[in-house]
N, C-alpha and C positions, 0 to 999 in steps of 0.2 A: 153379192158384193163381198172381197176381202177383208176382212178385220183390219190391214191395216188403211186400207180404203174408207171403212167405215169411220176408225177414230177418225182419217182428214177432217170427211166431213162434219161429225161432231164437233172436232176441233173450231171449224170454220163458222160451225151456228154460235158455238160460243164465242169465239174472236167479237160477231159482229152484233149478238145480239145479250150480250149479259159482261155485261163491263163491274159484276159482281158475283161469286161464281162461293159459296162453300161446300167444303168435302168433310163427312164425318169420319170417323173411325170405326165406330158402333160398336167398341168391344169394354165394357163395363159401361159406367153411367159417370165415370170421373170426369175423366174429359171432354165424354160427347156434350155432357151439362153446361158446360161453363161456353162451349157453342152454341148450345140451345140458348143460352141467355143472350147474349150479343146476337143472334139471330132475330129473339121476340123483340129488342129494343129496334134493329132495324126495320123492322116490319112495319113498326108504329111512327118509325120517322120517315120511312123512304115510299113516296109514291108505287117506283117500280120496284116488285119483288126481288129477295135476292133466288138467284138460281140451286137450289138446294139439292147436293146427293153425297152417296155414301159410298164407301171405298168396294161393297159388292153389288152398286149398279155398275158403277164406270171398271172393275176389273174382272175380266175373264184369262183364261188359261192357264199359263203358272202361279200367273200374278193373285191371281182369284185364288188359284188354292192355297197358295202362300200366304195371304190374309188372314182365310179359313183356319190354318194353322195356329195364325199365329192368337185369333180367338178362340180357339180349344187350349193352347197354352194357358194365355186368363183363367181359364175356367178349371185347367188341369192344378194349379197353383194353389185355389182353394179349396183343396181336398184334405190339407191335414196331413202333419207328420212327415213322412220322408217328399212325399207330394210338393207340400210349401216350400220346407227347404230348398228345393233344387229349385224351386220355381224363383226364390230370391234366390239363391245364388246366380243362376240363367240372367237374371233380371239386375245385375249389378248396377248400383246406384252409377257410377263411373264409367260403365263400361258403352262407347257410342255404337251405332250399328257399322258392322263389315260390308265390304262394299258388293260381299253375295249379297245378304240380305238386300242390301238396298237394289240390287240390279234383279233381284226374281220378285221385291213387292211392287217395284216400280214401274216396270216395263209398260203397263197398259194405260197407267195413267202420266206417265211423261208423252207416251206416244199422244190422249187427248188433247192435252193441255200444250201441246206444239204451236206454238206463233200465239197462243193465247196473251190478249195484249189489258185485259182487266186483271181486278184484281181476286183471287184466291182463298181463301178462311181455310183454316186448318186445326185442326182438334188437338191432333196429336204432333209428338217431334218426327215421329218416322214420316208421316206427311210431308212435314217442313221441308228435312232434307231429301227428300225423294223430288220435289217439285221448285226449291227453290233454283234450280239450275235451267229451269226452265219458265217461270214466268215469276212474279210478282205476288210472294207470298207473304200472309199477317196471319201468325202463328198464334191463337189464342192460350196461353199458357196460365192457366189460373191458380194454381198450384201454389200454396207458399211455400213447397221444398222448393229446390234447384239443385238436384244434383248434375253432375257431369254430362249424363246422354240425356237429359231435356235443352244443351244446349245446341244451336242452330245457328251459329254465325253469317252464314248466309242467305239465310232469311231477310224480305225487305223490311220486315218489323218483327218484333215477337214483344206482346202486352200481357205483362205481368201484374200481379196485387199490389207486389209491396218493393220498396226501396230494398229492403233487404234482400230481396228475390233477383232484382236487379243485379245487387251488385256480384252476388252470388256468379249470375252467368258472365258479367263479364270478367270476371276473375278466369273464367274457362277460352277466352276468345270471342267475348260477341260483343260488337262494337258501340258505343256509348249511344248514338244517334240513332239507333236501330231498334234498344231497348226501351218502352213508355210504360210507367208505371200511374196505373191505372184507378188503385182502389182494388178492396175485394169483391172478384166475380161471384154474386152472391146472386139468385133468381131473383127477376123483377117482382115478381109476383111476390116473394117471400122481404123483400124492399119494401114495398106497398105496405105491410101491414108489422114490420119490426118496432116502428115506435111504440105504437098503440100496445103492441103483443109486451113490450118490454114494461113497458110501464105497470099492466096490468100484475105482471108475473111478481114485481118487487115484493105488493103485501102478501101473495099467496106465500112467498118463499120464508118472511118473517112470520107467518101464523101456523097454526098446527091441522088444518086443514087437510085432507088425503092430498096426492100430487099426483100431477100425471104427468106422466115419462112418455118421451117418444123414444123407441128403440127401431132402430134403422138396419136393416142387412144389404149390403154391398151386391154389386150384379154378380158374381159370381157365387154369392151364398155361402161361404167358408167353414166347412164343418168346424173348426176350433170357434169360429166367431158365434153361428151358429149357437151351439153346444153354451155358451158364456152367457147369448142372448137370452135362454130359455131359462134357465137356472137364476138370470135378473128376475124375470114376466113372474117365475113361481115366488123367488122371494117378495116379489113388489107386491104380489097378491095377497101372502102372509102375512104382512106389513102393513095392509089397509091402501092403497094403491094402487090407479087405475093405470094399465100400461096399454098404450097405441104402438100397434106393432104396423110399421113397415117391410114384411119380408122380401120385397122387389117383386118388378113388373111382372105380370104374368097369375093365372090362377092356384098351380098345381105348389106354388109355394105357401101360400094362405091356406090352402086344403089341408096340405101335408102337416103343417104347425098347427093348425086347430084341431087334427087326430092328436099330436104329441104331446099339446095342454092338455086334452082331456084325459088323455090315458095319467097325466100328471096328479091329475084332479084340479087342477085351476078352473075357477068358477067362469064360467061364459062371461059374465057381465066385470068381472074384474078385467078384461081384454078387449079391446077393440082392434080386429086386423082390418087392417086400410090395402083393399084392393082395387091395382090400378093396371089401366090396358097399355101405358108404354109410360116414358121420360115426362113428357110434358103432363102426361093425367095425374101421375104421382107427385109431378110437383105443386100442380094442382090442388090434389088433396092435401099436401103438405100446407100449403099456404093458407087452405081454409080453417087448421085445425093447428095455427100456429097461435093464434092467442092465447091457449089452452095450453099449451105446453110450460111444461115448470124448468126440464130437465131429458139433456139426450145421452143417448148410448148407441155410439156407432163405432164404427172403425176410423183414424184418421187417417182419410181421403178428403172427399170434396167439402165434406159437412163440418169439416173442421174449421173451414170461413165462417157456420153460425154460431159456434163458439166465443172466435173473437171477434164477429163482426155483430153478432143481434143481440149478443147479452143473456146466451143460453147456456148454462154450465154443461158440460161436455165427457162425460165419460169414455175413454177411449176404449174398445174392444182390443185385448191383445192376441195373440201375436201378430207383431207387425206383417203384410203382406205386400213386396210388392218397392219398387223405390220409395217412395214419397211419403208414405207413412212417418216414419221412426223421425224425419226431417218436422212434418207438419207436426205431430204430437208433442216433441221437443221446443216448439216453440210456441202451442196455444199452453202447454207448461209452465213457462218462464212466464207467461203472460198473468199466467196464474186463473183458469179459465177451466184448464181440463183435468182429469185425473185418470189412472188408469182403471181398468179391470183386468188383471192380468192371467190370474187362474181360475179352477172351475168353483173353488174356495170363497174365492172371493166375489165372484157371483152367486153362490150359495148366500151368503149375509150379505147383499148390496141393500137389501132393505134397513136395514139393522143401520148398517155403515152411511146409509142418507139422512134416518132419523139424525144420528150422530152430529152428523155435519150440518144440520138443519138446526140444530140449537145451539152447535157453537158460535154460529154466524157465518162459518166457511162458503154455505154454497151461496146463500143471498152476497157474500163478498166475491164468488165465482161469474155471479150472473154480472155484477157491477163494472169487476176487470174486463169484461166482454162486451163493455157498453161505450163508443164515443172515443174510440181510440186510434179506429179504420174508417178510411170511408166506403162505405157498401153500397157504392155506384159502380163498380168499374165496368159493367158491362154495359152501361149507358155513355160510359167515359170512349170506350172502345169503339162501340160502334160510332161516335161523331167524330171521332179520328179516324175511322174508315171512310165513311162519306166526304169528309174535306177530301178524301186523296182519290176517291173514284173518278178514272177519266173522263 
């Protein structure tokens, strides 16, 4: 059978048999996350499953490697130094996609989704636009940046956090009716248990107690974040401070960081690395080991919703990577929520510089500003506004 025989027929099982259809990205854990979560909410409300795949089941030949590509870029960006640089520069907050790019990612997955008459989920903007021209797409956009190229005016929806997010993209062209603001897409799972966790964490944060920090590294593993993260875990360890490290999915990152502590001399039991087999088991573990948490240190990306959404003070890993950073960081800031870590300096003394803020009242007033001010449903919010509009 010819390939483009074959999409028909795919096209046609989908047409008649899944009037609910999502497609991931799978290149970091930003976006695919905030699918994952409006995917678990559907799960629990819709009898029939939704139809779930990812941009390298459904794309082979150009398209495919074109994807490929453009997940090795992700990956090429967090390498540090002149690496980063080009990679935000490449990555300009403003800049949308050209209509190559869109016609070598697109090809195989506009040919699927032909006469496709349900409706679509979408992770990312480069999905939006590559599909919006061809059926009926709900763009999940969980992001509280907006810059320029996350906007999709042709899209049949695209669900945002926040009012400001909103108006953000229609400032760029995207139409008022089109844009629903949602709440912060925050894991159901990590929803489930933020009161209790918050509440708990208030008198840990007023007493003198040790603290445990969760320190979080991004899919791509950032040697400057990296490098920031390590220099936190040895100061927290110095400082009497248990630190849960996060290094992302997969073993050989857990492996590699418990050679790098030891050589460091961090005590075993001052560390606990949380290893997880993909998305959903890490946020798993997150959620199990979120009433404990005092205090996080990650990059602002997605985890910057539990900043201002759970009541978790927030240190930022610098430098920024990436559009949506310097956007999100900028305003769990204003909110008064997050703070940086900007050099290796400053991750040298982050234990020091916690104590600090722990007796002035700063971070117990960090976790407060982060409490009761979003609402951290939206991924529940989202998926019942897809189900009203399933055919």
């Amino acid at each position: 059978m010819s390939p483009s025989a074959s999409a028909t027929r795919n096209s046609q099982l989908i047409t008649r048999n899944s009037p609910l259809i999502s497609v991931c990205s799978e290149i970091g854990r930003g976006h695919p996350s905030y699918l994952d979560s409006v995917l678990v909410v559907l799960s629990r409300l819709c009898a029939s499953p939704t139809d779930c795949h990812t941009i390298f089941e459904l794309c082979a030949g150009v398209s495919g490697l074109a994807w490929g590509l453009a997940r090795s870029a992700y990956r090429f960006g967090g390498q540090g130094g002149l690496s980063t640089s080009l990679y935000n520069h490449l990555r300009s907050p403003h800049a949308g996609p050209s209509r190559l790019q869109l016609a070598m990612l697109g090809r195989s997955l506009r040919e699927r989704f032909a006469g496709f008459e349900g409706i679509c989920l979408v992770d990312h903007p480069l999905l939006a636009h590559i599909l919006a021209p061809v059926c009926r797409v709900a763009y999940i956009h969980g992001e509280i940046a907006a810059p320029g190229l996350s906007a999709v005016p042709s899209a049949w929806r695209t669900f945002v956090p926040l009012e400001s997010t909103r108006e953000k993209l229609l400032a760029v062209g995207c139409q008022p009716s089109a844009v629903t603001v949602t709440g912060l897409l925050v894991e159901p799972d990590l929803v489930a248990a933020a009161e209790a966790s918050y509440q708990a964490r208030l008198p840990r944060l007023e007493s003198d107690r040790p603290l445990v920090v969760g320190l979080f590294l991004s899919g791509a593993r950032p040697r400057p974040h990296t490098s920031r993260l390590m220099a936190c875990v040895e100061s927290l360890a110095a400082s009497g401070h248990l630190s849960v490290v996060f290094p992302g999915t997969g073993a050989p990152g857990a492996t590699k960081m418990r050679s790098e502590l030891n050589r460091r001399g961090v005590p075993d039991g001052a560390v606990h690395l949380v290893s997880a087999r993909g998305r959903n088991d890490e946020t798993r573990r997150t959620a199990e080991l979120l009433p404990s948490l005092d205090v996080m240190v990650a990059a602002a990306h997605e985890r910057t919703n539990w900043a201002i959404g759970l009541g978790l003070p927030m240190f930022a890993l610098l430098p920024h990577i990436g559009p949506f950073a310097r956007e999100n960081f900028e305003f769990a800031s204003k909110q008064g929520t997050c703070l940086p870590v900007t050099t290796l300096s400053d991750a040298d003394r982050f234990g020091s510089a916690l104590a600090e803020l722990r007796r002035s009242g700063r971070l117990l007033e960090m976790a407060r500003n982060g409490w009761g001010r979003h609402a951290i449903t939206g991924a529940a919010t989202t998926a019942r506004a897809i189900l009203a509009s399933v055919p």
